[in-house]
C-alpha positions as CSV (number, residue, x, y, z in Angstrom):
1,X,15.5,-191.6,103.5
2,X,15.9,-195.2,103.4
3,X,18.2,-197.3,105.4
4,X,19.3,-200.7,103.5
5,X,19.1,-203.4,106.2
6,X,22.6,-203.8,107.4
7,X,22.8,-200.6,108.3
8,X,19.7,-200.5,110.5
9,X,21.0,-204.0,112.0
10,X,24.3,-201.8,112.8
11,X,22.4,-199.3,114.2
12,X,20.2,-201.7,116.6
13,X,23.3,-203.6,117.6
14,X,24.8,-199.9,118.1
15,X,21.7,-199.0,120.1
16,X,21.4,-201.9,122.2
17,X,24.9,-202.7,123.5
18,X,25.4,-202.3,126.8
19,X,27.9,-200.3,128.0
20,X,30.7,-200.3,130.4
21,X,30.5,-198.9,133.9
22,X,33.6,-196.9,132.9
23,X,32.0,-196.0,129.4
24,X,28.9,-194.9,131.0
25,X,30.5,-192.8,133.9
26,X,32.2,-191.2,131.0
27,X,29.4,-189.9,128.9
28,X,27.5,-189.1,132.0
29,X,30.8,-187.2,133.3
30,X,30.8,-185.0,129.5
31,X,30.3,-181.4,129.8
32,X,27.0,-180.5,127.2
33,X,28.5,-177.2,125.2
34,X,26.5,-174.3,125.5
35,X,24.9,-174.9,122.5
36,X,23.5,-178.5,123.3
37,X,22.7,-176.8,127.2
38,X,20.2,-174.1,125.0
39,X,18.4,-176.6,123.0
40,X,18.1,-179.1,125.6
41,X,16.4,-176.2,127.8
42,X,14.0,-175.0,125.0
43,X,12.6,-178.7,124.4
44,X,12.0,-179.4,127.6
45,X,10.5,-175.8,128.0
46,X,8.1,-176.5,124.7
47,X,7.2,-180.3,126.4
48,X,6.4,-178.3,129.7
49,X,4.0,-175.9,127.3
50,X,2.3,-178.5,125.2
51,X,1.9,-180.8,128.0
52,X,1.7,-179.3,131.2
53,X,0.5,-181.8,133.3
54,X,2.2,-184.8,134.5
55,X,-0.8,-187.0,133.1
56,X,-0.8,-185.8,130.0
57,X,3.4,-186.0,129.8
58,X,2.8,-189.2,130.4
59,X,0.2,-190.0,127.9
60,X,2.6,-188.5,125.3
61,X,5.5,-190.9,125.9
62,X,3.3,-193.3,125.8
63,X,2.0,-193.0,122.4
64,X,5.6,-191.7,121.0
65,X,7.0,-194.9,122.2
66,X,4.4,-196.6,120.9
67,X,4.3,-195.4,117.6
68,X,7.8,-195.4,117.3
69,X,7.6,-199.7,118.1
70,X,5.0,-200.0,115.2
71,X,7.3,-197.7,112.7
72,X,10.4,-199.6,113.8
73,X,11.9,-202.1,111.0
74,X,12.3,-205.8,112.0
75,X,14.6,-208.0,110.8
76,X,13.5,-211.4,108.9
């Protein structure tokens, strides 16, 4: 899937913006549904598995991060 480029500049400015105090309090406050509680549980249960030491965590989400900075469009 292809994003045209005003959508990915909505996105970043979406992504970027800084919220409130009060917004952030907000979405902090939200209850997760059970559903969202489950999943969350099972990735960081499959993380824990595939990378069970701090050092290696770590190393992961530091090359995720990475990669993703590479793979991310720029704007002209």
């Amino acid at each position: 899937m292809r994003l045209d480029a005003d959508t990915i500049a909505e996105l970043e400015a979406w992504e970027e913006r800084r919220l409130s105090p009060e917004e952030f309090a907000a979405r902090v406050a939200a209850p997760w549904s059970e559903r969202e509680a489950e999943d969350f549980a099972q990735l960081v249960a499959w993380f824990n598995r595939r990378y069970p030491t701090v050092r290696e965590r770590l190393a992961s989400t530091r090359h995720l991060m990475a990669q993703w900075d590479r793979s991310r469009p720029r704007q002209p």
